[in-house]
C-alpha positions in Angstrom: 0.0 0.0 0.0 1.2 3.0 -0.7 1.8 6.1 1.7 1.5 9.7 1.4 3.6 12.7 2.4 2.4 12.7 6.4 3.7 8.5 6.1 -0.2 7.4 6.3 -1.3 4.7 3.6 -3.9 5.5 1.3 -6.6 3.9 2.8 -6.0 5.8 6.0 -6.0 9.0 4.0 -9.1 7.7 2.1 -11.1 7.1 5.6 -9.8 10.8 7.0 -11.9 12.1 4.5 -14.7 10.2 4.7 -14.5 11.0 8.4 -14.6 14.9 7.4 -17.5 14.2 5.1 -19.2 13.1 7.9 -18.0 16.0 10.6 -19.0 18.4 7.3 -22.6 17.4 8.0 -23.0 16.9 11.7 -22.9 13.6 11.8 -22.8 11.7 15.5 -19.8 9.3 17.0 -17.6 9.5 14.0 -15.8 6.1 14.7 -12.4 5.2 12.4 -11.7 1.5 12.9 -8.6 -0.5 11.5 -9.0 -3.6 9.9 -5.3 -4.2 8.4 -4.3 -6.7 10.9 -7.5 -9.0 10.8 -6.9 -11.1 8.3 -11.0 -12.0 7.5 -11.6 -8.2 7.3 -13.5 -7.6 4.2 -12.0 -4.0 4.0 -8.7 -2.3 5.9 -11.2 0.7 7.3 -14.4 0.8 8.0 -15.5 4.4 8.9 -18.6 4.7 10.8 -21.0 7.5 12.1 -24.6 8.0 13.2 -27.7 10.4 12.0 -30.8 11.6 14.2 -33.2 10.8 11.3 -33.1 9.6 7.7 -32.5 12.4 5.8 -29.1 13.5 8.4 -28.1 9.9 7.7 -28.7 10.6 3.4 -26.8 14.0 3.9 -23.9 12.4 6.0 -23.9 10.0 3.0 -23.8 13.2 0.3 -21.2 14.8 2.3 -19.0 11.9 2.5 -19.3 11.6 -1.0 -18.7 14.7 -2.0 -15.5 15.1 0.1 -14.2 12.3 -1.5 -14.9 13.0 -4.9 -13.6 16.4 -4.4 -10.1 15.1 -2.9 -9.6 12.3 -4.8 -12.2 12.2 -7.8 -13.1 8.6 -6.6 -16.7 7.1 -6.7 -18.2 4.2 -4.5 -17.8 1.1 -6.3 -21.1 0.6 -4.9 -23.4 2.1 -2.0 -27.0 0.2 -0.4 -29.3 1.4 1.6 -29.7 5.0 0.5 -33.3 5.1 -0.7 -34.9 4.2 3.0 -31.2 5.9 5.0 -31.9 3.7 7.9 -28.3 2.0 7.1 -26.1 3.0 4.4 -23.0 1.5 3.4 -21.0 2.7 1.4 -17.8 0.9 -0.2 -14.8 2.3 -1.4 -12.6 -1.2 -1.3 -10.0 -0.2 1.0 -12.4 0.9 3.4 -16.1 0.7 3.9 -18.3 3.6 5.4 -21.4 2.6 7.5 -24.0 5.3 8.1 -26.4 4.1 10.3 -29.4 5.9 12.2 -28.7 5.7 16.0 -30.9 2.5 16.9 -29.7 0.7 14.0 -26.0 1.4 14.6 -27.2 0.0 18.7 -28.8 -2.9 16.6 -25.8 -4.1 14.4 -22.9 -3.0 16.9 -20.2 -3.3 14.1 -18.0 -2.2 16.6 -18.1 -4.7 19.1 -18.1 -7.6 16.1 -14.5 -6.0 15.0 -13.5 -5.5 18.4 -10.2 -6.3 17.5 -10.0 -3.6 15.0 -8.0 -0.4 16.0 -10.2 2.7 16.7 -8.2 6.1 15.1 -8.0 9.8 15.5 -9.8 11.0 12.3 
């Protein structure tokens, strides 16, 4: 993987911004967890945050998006869940941004089922 002038990898980079998507729009317990030492993790960062209602958790979603395209000119290779914005997932290959609303995110707990994942400063 390759690493950028401050000596992060891309991926890390890649989540920092999703993480200031998300801070751009308000969004609730911005979370940065790393994956690159589990071996079954399906991504090396997952980035996750909470919305008070559906259209915060849409609008985190634009925002994230928008920072990222901005930055990089990347696109999701793929994003569920927008139309009903109670869970949206959006995946960038190196790292995978969950948007959840706050008693879905208490629901799924992806924290606690990648416990051992590191949390970061965004």
């Amino acid at each position: 993987m390759a690493k950028n002038k401050n000596n992060i990898s891309e991926s890390e980079a890649l989540a920092k911004l999703a993480a200031l998507g998300m801070d751009n729009k308000k969004a609730l317990d911005v979370v940065l967890l790393d994956l690159r030492n589990i071996e079954t993790a399906p991504a090396n960062f997952f980035v996750i945050c909470s919305g008070n209602v559906p259209s915060h958790v849409s609008a985190i979603s634009d925002g994230v998006y928008e920072t990222i395209k901005k930055a990089t000119g990347l696109n999701p290779n793929r994003v569920e869940g927008y139309d009903n914005a109670e869970w949206i997932l959006m995946d960038y290959f190196d790292i995978v941004v969950h948007i959840f609303l706050k008693d879905k995110r208490q629901h799924y707990r992806l924290e606690e089922l990648w416990a051992d994942g590191v949390v970061i400063d965004s």
